[in-house]
N, C-alpha and C positions, 0 to 999 in steps of 0.2 A: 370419481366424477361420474362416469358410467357403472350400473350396475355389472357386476362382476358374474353372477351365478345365470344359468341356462334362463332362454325368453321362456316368461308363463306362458301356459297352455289354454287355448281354450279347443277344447276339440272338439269339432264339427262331424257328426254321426250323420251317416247314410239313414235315409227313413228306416228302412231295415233295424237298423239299431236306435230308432225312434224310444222303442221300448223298452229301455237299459235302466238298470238297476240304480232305485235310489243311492245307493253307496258308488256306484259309477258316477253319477252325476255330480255327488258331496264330493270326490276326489278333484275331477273336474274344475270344479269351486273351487277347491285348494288350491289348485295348482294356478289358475286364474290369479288369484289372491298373491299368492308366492308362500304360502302357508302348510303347503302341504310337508308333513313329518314320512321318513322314511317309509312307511307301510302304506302310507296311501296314497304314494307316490307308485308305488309297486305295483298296488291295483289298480291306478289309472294306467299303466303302462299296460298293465295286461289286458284291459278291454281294451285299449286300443290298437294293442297288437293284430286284431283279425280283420280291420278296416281291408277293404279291396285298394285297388292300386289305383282306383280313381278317385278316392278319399283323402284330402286334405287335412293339416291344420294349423288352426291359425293361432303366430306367436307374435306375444306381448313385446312391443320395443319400447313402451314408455320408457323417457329419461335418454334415448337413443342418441339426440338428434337436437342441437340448439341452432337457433336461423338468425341472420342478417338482412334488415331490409327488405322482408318480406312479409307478404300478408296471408299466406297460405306456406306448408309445411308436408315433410315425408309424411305417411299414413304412422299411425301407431302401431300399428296391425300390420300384420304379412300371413298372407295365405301359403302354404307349399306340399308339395307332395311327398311320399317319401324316394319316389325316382329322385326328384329335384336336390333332396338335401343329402341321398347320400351321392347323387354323384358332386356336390362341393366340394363333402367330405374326400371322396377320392380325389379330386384334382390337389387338394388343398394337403391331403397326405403323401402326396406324390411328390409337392411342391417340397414338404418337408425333409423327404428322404430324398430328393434328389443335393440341395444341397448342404447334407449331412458327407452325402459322397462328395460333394465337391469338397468340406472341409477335409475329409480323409486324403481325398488325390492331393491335391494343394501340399497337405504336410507330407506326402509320401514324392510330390516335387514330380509330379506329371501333370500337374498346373502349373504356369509361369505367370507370372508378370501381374498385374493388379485383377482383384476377385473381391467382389462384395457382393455379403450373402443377405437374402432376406427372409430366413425362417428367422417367426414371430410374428410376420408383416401376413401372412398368407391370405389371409381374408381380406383384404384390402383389394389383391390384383384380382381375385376369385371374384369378390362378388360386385367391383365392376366390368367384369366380364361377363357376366350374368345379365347383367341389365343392361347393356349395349347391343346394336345391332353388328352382324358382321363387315359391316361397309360405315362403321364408326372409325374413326382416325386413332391410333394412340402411338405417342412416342414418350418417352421416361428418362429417369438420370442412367448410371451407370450401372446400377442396383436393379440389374432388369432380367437376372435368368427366368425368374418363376412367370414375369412378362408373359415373355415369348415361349415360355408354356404353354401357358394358358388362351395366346392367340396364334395356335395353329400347330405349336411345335414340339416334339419329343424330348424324352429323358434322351436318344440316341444323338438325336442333331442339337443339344444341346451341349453335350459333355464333349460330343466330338468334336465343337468349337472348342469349348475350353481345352484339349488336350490339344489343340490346333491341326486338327484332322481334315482330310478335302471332305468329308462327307456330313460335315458342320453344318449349323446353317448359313452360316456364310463363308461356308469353303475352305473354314482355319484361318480366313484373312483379318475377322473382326476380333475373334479371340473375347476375354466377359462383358467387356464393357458396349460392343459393339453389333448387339443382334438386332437381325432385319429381317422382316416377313412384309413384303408388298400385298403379296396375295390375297392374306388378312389383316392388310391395313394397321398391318405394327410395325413404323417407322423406326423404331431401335431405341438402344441406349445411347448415352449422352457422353461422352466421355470429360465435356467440359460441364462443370457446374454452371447448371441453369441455361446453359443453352438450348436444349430442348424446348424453351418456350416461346421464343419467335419462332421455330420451325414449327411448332405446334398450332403457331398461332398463320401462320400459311399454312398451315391444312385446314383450320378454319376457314379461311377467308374462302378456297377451294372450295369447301362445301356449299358454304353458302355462296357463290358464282355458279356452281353447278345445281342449285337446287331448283326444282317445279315452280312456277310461281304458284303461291297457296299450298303447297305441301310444309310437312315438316323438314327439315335440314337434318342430314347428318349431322353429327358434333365431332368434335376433336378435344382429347385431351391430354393436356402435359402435366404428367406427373414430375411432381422433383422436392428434396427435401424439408427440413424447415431451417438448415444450413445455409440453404440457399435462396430463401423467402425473400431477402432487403435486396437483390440485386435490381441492380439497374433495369438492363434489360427485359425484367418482369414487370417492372413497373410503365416503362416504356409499351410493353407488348400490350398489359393490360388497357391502358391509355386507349390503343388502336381499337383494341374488339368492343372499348365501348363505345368510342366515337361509331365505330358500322354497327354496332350491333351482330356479333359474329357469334353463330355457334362455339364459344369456346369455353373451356372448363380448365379453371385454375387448381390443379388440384395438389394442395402441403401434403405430401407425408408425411405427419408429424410423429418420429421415434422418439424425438424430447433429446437428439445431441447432433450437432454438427458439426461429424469428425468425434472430436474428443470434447467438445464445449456444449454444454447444458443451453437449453433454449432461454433460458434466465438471465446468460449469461451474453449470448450474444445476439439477442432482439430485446427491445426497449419494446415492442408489441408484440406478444405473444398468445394474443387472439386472431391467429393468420387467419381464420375465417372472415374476421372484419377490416381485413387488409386493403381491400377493393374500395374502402372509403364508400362511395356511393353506392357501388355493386353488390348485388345480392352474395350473400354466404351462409354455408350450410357449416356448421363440422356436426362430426360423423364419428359414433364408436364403431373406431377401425380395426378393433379384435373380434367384433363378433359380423361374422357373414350375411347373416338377415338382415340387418341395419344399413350394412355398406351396399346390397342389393335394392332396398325399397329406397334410401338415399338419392342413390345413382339413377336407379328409376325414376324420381321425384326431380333432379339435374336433368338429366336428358333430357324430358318432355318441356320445362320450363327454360331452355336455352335453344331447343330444337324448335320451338315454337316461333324463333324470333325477338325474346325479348329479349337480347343480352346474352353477357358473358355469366359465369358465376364465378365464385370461390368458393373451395371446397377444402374444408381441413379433416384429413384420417388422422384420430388418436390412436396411433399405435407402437411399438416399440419393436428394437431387433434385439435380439438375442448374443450374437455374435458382434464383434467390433467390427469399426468401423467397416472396414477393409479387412484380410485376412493377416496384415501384417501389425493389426490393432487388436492387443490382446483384453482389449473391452474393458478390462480391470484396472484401468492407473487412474480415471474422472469418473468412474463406478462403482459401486464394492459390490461384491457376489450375492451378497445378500439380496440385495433390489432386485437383481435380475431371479435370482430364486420364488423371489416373492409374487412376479410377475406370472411366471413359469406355472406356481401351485395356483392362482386367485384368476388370472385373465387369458390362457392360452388360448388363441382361437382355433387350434383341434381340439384339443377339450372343451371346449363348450359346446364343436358341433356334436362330439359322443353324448356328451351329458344329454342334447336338445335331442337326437336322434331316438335314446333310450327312453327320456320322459312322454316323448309322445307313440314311445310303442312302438317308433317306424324299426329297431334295430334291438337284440338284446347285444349284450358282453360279448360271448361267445361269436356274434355275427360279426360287430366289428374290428374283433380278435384275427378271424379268417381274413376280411375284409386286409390288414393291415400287413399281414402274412404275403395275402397273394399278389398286392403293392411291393412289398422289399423285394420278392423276387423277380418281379417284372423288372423294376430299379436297375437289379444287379445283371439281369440279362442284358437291357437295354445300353448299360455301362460298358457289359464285357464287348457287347455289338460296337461300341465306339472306338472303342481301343483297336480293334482288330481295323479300323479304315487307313487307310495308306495316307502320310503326308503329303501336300500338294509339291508340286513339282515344277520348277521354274518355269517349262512349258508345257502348259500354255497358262496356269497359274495364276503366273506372278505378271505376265503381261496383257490378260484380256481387263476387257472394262479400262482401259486406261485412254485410250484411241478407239474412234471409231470409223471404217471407209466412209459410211454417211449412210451407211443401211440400218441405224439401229446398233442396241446395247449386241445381236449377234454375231456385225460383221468385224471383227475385231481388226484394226491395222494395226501393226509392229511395225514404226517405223525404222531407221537404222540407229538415230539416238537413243534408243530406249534398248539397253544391252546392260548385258552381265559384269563384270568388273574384269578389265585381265591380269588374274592373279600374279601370271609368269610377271607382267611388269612393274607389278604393286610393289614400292621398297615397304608398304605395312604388310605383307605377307613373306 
């Protein structure tokens, strides 16, 4: 559906390099084109290896991007730096080793209880958090470590949730499914399917209450499956943000299985972009980062404007099953996910992108990848080493309040520990 191989180039020379060699430019061409054969692929990477760090370039997304209900569209084009595209890369390599370690802890059973991982998806949370402001709303299904990465939080307060450590982000109390960042406006995971989209959709409503008259609105957006696409409640939610016309953003992540069930299989519509009926809809190739960036860009401004809710469908797949307890292989065969792996990775396409335009050689993102696993393994080992929380104060703040706020915490006298000595189950 979407093109598979790295966006063409068209690369934007500094006056400076005004003067550059006809066979610089013929490569150029190529590479525009999608034509370019191994060796002049090579020379275009090396003239544009010496651009300065204020030197852009700008990649091909044709084919990116199909719309609903609209009469304007994302750009075809994206401009980027190479600060900008390798630090994706890094977020997005981080995202990948981070849970690569969660599949290891999990089997080695210093994870408990439900874990669903989203390497494969990486470009999806990366690059719309690229194109968000940090006083944008986002809340997600359960499927939300790399999330709350990406707004605000570490590989350390991430795994020290999952190992259910106080120094978690949310203190070992929320454990995978359950991470929460106010600060940066990441309302958490969802533990029930699809419920994150009438809260999602009160954070809308919030925005647009709170906004300037004549300014732009924040947006809010709820991510959640394509598992979870026909629910009530979404159709319900949507209903609302288009009656006010609410900053919100319907956003499928569409893996192509819900659970164990193919999207064939259990949607009769499986153009969730056009699900909105009336309502505008984008989808979105959501293995490659530059698309899901200028996309998101293209969303924002046209919901933050006021006109509406949108919908938004990311094409993209997981790697791993469902959950960690779904060995992804009994309603897939190896081969598919092989195939996806060698033809659509979205870190491999950002290496491929990084290299074709000269921002990176081999060698660079070889180091690059190196000094990511070790950060990883530090940041892990920094987890492990946090103390479990401790019934007091624990397990009883946040539950009561004197009436000063989330700090004055009451403990009333109902709220106690069990007594063992008279428990006949102990």
């Amino acid at each position: 559906m979407f093109a598979a191989r790295a966006a063409s180039l068209m690369l934007r020379r500094s006056a400076a390099a005004a003067s550059s060699s006809s066979a610089s430019a013929a490569a150029a061409s190529a590479l525009r084109n999608g034509l370019a054969n191994s060796a002049t692929t090579s020379n275009a990477s090396d003239s544009a290896r010496f651009m300065s760090t204020e030197d852009v370039a700008t990649f091909d997304l044709t084919g990116s991007f199909e719309t609903h209900n609209l009469e304007t569209a994302p750009n075809d084009t994206i401009d980027m730096s190479k600060e900008e595209l390798l630090s994706h890369f890094e977020l997005m390599y981080t995202m990948r080793r981070m849970e690569i370690t969660c599949d290891n802890e999990y089997k080695a059973r210093a994870i408990r209880g439900f874990c669903h991982l989203y390497d494969g998806q990486e470009a999806v949370a990366t690059g719309i958090n690229s194109a968000f402001d940090p006083e944008d709303s986002w809340i997600t299904s359960y499927r939300c470590h790399c999330t709350a990465l990406a707004r605000g939080g570490s590989v350390e307060s991430v795994l020290g949730e999952l190992f259910g450590n106080v120094d978690g982000q949310t203190q070992g109390k929320g454990g995978s499914m359950h991470f929460y960042n106010k600060a940066h406006n990441f309302f958490g995971g969802q533990g029930i399917v699809g419920a994150q989209v009438p809260v999602g959709l009160g954070l809308a409503f919030a925005n647009h209450y709170n906004a300037a008259p004549g300014q732009p609105m924040q947006v809010a957006i709820a991510c959640y499956g394509d598992g979870a696409a026909n629910q009530g409640q979404i159709w319900e939610s949507a209903n609302m943000a288009s009656l006010w016309n609410l900053p919100m953003i319907f956003c499928i992540e569409n893996n192509h299985y819900g659970m164990g069930t193919s999207m064939d299989r259990h949607s009769s519509h499986s153009d969730y972009y056009k699900m909105g009926n009336h309502i505008p809809g984008v989808r979105i190739d959501g293995m490659n980062v530059l698309a899901v960036k200028e996309g998101m860009r293209f969303v924002k401004e046209y919901v933050g404007s006021g006109k509406g809710p949108m919908y938004v469908e990311m094409m993209t797949y997981r790697y791993h099953g469902h959950s960690m307890s779904d060995p992804g292989t009994t309603y897939r065969n190896r081969e598919e996910i092989a195939l996806t792996r060698s033809t659509r990775d979205p870190l491999e396409f950002v290496k491929r992108t990084l290299m074709d335009a000269g921002f990176a050689d081999a060698e660079e993102i070889k180091e690059t990848e190196k000094r990511i696993r070790k950060d990883v393994a530090a940041q892990v080992k920094q987890a492990k080493a946090s103390p479990k929380p401790t019934i007091e104060p624990h397990l009883f703040n946040y539950v009561y309040t004197s009436g000063g706020g989330k700090e004055e915490n009451e403990h009333p006298p109902h709220i106690r520990m069990p007594d063992f000595a008279k428990s006949k189950n102990y």
